[in-house]
C-alpha positions as CSV (number, residue, x, y, z in Angstrom):
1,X,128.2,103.5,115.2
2,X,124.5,103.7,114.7
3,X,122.5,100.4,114.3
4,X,120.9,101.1,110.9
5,X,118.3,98.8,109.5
6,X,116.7,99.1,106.1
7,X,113.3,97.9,106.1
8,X,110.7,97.5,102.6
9,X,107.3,96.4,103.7
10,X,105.8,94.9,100.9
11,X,102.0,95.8,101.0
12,X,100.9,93.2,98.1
13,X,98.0,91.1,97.9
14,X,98.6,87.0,98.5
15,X,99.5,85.2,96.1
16,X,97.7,81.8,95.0
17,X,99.0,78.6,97.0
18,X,99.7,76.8,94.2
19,X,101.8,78.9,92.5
20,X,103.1,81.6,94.8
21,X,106.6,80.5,94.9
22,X,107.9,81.0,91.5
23,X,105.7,84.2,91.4
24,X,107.6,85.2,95.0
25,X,110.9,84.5,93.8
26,X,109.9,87.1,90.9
27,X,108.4,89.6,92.7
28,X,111.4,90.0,95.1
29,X,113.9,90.0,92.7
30,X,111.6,92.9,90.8
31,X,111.7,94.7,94.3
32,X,115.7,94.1,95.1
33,X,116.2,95.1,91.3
34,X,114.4,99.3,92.7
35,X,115.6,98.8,96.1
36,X,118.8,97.5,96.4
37,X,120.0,98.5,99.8
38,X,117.8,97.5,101.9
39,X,118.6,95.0,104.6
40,X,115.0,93.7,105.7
41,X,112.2,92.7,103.3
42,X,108.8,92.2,105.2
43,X,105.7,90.7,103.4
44,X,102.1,90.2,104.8
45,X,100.6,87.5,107.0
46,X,99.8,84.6,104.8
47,X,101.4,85.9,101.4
48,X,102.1,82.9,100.4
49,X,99.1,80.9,101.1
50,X,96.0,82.7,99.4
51,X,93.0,81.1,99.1
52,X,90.8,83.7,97.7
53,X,90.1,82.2,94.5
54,X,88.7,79.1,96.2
55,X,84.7,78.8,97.0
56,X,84.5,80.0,100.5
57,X,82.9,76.5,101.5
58,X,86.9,75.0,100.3
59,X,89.1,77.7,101.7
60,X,90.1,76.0,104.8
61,X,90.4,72.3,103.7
62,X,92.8,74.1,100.7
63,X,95.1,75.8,103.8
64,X,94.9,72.0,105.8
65,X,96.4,70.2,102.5
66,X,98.6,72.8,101.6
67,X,100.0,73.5,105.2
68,X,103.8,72.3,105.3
69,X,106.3,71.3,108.3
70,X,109.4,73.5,108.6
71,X,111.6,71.0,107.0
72,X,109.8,71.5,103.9
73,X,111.0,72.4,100.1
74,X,109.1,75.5,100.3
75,X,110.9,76.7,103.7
76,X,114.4,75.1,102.3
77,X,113.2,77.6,99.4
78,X,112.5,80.5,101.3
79,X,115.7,80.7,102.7
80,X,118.0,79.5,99.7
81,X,115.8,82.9,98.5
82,X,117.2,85.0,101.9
83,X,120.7,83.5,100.8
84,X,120.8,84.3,97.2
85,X,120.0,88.5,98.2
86,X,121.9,88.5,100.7
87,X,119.3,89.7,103.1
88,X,117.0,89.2,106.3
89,X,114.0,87.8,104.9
90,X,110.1,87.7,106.2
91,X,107.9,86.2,103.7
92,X,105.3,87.1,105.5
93,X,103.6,83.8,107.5
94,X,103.0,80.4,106.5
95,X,100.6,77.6,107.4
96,X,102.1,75.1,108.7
97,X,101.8,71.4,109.6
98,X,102.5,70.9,113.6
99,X,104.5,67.7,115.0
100,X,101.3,66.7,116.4
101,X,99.2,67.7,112.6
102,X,98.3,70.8,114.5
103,X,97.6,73.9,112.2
104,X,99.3,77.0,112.9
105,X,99.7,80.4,111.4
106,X,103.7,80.5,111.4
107,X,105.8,83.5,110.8
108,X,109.3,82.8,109.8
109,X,112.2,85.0,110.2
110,X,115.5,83.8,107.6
111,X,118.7,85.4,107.8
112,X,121.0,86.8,105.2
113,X,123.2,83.3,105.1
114,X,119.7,81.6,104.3
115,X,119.2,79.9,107.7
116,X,115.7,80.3,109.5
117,X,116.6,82.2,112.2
118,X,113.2,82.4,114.2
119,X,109.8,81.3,113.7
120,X,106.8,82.2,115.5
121,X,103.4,80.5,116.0
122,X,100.6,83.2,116.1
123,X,99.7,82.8,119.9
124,X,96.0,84.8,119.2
125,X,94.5,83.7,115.8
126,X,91.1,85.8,115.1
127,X,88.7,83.4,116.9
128,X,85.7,82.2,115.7
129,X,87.1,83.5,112.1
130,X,90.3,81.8,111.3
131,X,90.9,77.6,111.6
132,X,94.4,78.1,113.5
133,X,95.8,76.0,116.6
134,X,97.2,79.0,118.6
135,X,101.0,78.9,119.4
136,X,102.1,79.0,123.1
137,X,105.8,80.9,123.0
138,X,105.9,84.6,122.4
139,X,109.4,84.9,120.1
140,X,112.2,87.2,119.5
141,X,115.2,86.6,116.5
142,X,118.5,88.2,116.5
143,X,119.9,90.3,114.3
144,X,123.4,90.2,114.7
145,X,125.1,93.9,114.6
146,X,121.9,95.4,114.5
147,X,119.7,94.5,117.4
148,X,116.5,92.2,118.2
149,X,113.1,91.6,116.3
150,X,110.0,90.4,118.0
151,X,107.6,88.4,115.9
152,X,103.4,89.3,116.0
153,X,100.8,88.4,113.4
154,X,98.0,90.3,112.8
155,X,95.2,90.1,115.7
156,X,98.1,90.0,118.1
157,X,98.7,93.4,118.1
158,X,95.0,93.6,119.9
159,X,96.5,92.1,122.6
160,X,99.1,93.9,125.0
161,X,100.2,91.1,126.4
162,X,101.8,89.8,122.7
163,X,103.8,93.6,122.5
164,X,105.0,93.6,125.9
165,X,106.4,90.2,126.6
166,X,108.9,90.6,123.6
167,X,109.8,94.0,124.1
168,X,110.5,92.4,128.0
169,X,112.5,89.9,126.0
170,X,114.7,92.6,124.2
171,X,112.9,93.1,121.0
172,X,113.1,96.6,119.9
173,X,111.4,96.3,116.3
174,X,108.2,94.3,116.1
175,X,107.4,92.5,113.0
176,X,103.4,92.7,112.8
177,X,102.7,91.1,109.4
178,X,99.3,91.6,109.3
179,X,96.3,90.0,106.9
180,X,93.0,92.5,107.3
181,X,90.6,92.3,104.7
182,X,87.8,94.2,107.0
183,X,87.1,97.9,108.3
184,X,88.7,97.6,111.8
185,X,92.4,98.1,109.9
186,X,91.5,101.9,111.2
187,X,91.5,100.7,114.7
188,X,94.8,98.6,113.8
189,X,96.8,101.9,112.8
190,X,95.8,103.4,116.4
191,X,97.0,99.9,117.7
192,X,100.5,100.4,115.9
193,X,101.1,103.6,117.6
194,X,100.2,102.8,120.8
195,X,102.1,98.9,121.2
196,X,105.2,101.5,119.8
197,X,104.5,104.0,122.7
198,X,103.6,102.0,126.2
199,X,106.8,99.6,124.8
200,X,108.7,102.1,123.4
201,X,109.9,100.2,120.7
202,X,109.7,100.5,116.3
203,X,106.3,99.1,114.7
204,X,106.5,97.4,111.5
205,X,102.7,96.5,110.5
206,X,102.6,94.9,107.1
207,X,98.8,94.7,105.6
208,X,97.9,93.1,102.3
209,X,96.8,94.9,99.4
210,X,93.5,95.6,97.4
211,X,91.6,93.7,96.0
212,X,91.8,91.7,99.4
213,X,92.9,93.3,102.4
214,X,92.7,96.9,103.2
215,X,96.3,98.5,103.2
216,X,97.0,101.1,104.7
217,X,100.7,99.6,106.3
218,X,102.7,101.6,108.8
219,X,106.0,101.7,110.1
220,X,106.4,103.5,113.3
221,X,109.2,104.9,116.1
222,X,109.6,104.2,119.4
223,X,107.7,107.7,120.4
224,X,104.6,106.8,118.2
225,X,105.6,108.9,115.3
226,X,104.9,107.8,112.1
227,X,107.8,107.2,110.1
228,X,106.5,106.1,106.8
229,X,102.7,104.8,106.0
230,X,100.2,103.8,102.8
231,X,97.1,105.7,102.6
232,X,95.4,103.6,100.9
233,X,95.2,99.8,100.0
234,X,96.8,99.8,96.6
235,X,99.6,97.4,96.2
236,X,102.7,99.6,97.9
237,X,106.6,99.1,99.1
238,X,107.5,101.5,101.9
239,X,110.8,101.8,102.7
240,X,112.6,103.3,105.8
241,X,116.2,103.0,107.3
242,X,115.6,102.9,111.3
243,X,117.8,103.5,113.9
244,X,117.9,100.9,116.9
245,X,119.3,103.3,118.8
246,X,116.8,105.7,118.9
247,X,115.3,102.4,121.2
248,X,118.0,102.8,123.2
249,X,117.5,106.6,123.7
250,X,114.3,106.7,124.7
251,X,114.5,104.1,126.9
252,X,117.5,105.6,129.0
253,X,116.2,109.1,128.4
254,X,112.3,109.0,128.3
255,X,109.7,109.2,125.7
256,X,110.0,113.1,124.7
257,X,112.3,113.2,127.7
258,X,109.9,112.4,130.1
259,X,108.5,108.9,130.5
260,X,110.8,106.1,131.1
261,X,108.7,103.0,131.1
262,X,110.7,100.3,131.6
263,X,112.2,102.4,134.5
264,X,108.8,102.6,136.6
265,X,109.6,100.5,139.2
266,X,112.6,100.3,142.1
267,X,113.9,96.9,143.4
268,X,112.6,98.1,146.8
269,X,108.5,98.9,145.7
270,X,106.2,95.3,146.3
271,X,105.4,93.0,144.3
272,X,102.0,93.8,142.5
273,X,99.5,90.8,142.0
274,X,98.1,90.0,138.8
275,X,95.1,87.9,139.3
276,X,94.3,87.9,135.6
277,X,97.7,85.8,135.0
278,X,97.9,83.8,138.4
279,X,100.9,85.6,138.6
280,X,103.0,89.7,139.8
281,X,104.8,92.0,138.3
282,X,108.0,91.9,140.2
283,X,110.3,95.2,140.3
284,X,113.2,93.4,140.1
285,X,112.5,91.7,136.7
286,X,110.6,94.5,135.3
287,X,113.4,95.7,132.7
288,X,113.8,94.3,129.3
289,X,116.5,91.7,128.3
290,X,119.8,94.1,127.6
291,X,118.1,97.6,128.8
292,X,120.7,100.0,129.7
293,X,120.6,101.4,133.1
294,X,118.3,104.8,132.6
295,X,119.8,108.1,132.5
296,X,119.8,110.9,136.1
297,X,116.0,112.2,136.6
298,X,116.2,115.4,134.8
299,X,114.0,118.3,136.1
300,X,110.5,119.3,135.2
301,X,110.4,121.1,131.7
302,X,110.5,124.4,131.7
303,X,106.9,125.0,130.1
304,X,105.5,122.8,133.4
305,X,105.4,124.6,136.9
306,X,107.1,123.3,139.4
307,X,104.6,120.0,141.5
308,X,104.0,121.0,144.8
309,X,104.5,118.0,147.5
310,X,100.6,116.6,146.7
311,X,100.9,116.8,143.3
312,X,104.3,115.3,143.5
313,X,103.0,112.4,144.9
314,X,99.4,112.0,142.9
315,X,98.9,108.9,140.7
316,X,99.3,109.0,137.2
C-alpha cells in the first residue's frame, strides 16, 4: 500500500500576536471547509506571532513578552485545534520562552489525536537580523503509517548540514516553514531543490504571503522536481498528495536510476576526516535511519558509452 500524504501549505501572511488565535482557528476551519481530505496542514514560520504593525524600535520586546513555554494555553490550543480536524498540524513556528528564559524560534509538529508530537528549536536563526537563542538538536516526528518528517525553519535550509542530518535520521519530508520578507526567496527556491536532490528526500517550503513576505512556496520530490509551487506572493494554499515511497525508490534505485547517495560508501572504504566538525564520516554509519538495502548496480544507460577502465575510475 502506498504511503500517501496530503499536504496544504498555507502561503498567508502572519497574523497579529494578539489576536491570531481566534483568527487561526477561523482560517483553518475556512481551509478544511475547501479542502477536506487533506492529512497535513503546514503554515509559515512565525504565523502566529506577527509583529508588523508594531514600530520597528518595539518589534522585538513585543516577541520577548509574547513568547510562551510549551505548556502554554496557546500550545494546549493548537493541538485541541489538530484534535478537533482530525489532522497532523504545523502552525507554522512559535516563539517561545526557554526553561532557562531563553528565546527560540520553535516549530511545533501536533498530531491528529491533538498531542505535540515534535518540536524543533531553529538551530540557525538569520544572524545579526533576528533576536533568537539558536536550538542545539536537529529533530525528526513520526508519522505513524506514513513515514518520518524532519523539522527546518527558514535560514536553515542555507545550511546543508540542517537537511542532511535529518534525512540521516530517517526523515523523508522536510518541513521548511519559512518567513522571507526580502529578495533572496529566489535563491531559497534553488535551495529547495537542491536539499530535495543531494538528500533525496520531499521539500515542503512554506513562505508568508504579501504584503510581508515574498511567496513564492514550493513543494518538491525527492528528484528535485517541482511538484506544486506559487508564483507569486499573493496569499495561496497549495495542495499535493505525496508518495513516501517514491523516497524509498530512489533511494534503493537511484536518482533517475543512476545516483544512489546514501549508497556512496562500502563498510570496507576509510574513514574520511572532517576537520570542519572535529569529527569523519564513517562508511559504516553513512545510511539513513530505516534505508532499505539499495537495489543490484544496473548497467550504464543505453544513451552513455560504455567507461573505459580510466574513466571508470575518475572522480566525480
Amino acid at each position: 500500500m502506498a504511503r500517501l500524504l496530503r499536504v496544504a501549505g498555507v502561503q498567508a501572511p502572519p497574523l497579529p500576536v494578539r489576536e491570531a488565535l481566534p483568527r487561526f482557528r477561523d482560517d483553518l476551519g475556512a481551509l478544511l471547509a475547501v479542502h477536506p481530505d487533506v492529512d497535513l496542514v503546514v503554515y509559515p514560520e512565525l504565523h502566529l506571532f506577527g509583529s508588523e504593525e508594531e514600530h520597528p524600535d518595539s518589534r522585538v520586546q513585543l516577541l520577548r513578552d509574547s513568547a510562551v513555554p510549551l505548556d502554554s494555553e496557546l500550545v494546549a490550543s493548537l493541538g485541541a485545534l489538530a484534535a478537533e480536524h482530525g489532522i497532523w498540524l504545523v502552525p507554522g513556528s512559535i516563539c517561545e520562552r526557554g526553561p532557562a528564559g531563553e528565546l527560540f524560534n520553535t516549530e511545533l509538529v501536533f498530531g491528529p489525536d491533538g498531542a505535540l508530537a515534535g518540536h524543533y528549536r531553529k538551530i540557525f536563526p538569520w544572524r545579526p537580523y533576528e533576536p533568537y537563542d539558536p536550538g542545539d538538536r536537529f529533530e525528526v516526528v513520526d508519522a505513524p503509517g506514513v513515514g518520518r518528517l524532519g523539522l527546518s525553519i527558514c535560514y536553515d535550509a542555507w545550511f546543508p548540514e540542517l537537511s542532511r542530518h535529518v534525512a540521516w535520521l530517517g526523515a523523508e519530508v522536510i518541513l521548511n516553514v519559512v518567513k522571507t520578507t526580502t529578495p533572496d526567496r529566489r535563491q531559497e527556491l534553488v535551495l529547495a531543490r537542491a536539499n530535495a536532490i543531494t538528500n533525496q528526500v520531499f521539500m515542503v517550503s512554506i513562505n508568508c504571503a504579501a504584503p510581508v513576505g515574498e511567496g513564492r512556496s514550493l513543494i518538491v520530490d525527492p528528484e528535485g522536481e517541482v511538484i506544486v509551487a506559487s508564483d507569486t506572493a499573493d496569499p495561496e494554499v497549495l495542495v499535493a498528495t505525496i508518495d513516501l515511497d517514491h523516497v524509498t525508490a530512489v533511494r534503493e534505485h537511484g536518482t533517475q536510476g543512476l545516483n544512489r547517495l546514501w549508497a556512496q560508501f562500502r563498510e570496507s572504504d576509510a574513514p574520511i576526516e572532517l576537520p570542519l566538525y572535529s569529527g569523519r564520516i564513517d562508511p559504516a554509519r553513512w545510511a539513513p535511519a530505516g534505508a532499505p538495502a539499495p537495489a543490484p548496480v544496473p548497467p550504464p544507460p543505453a544513451t552513455a558509452s560504455a567507461p573505459t577502465a580510466s574513466e571508470g575510475d575518475a572522480p566525480r
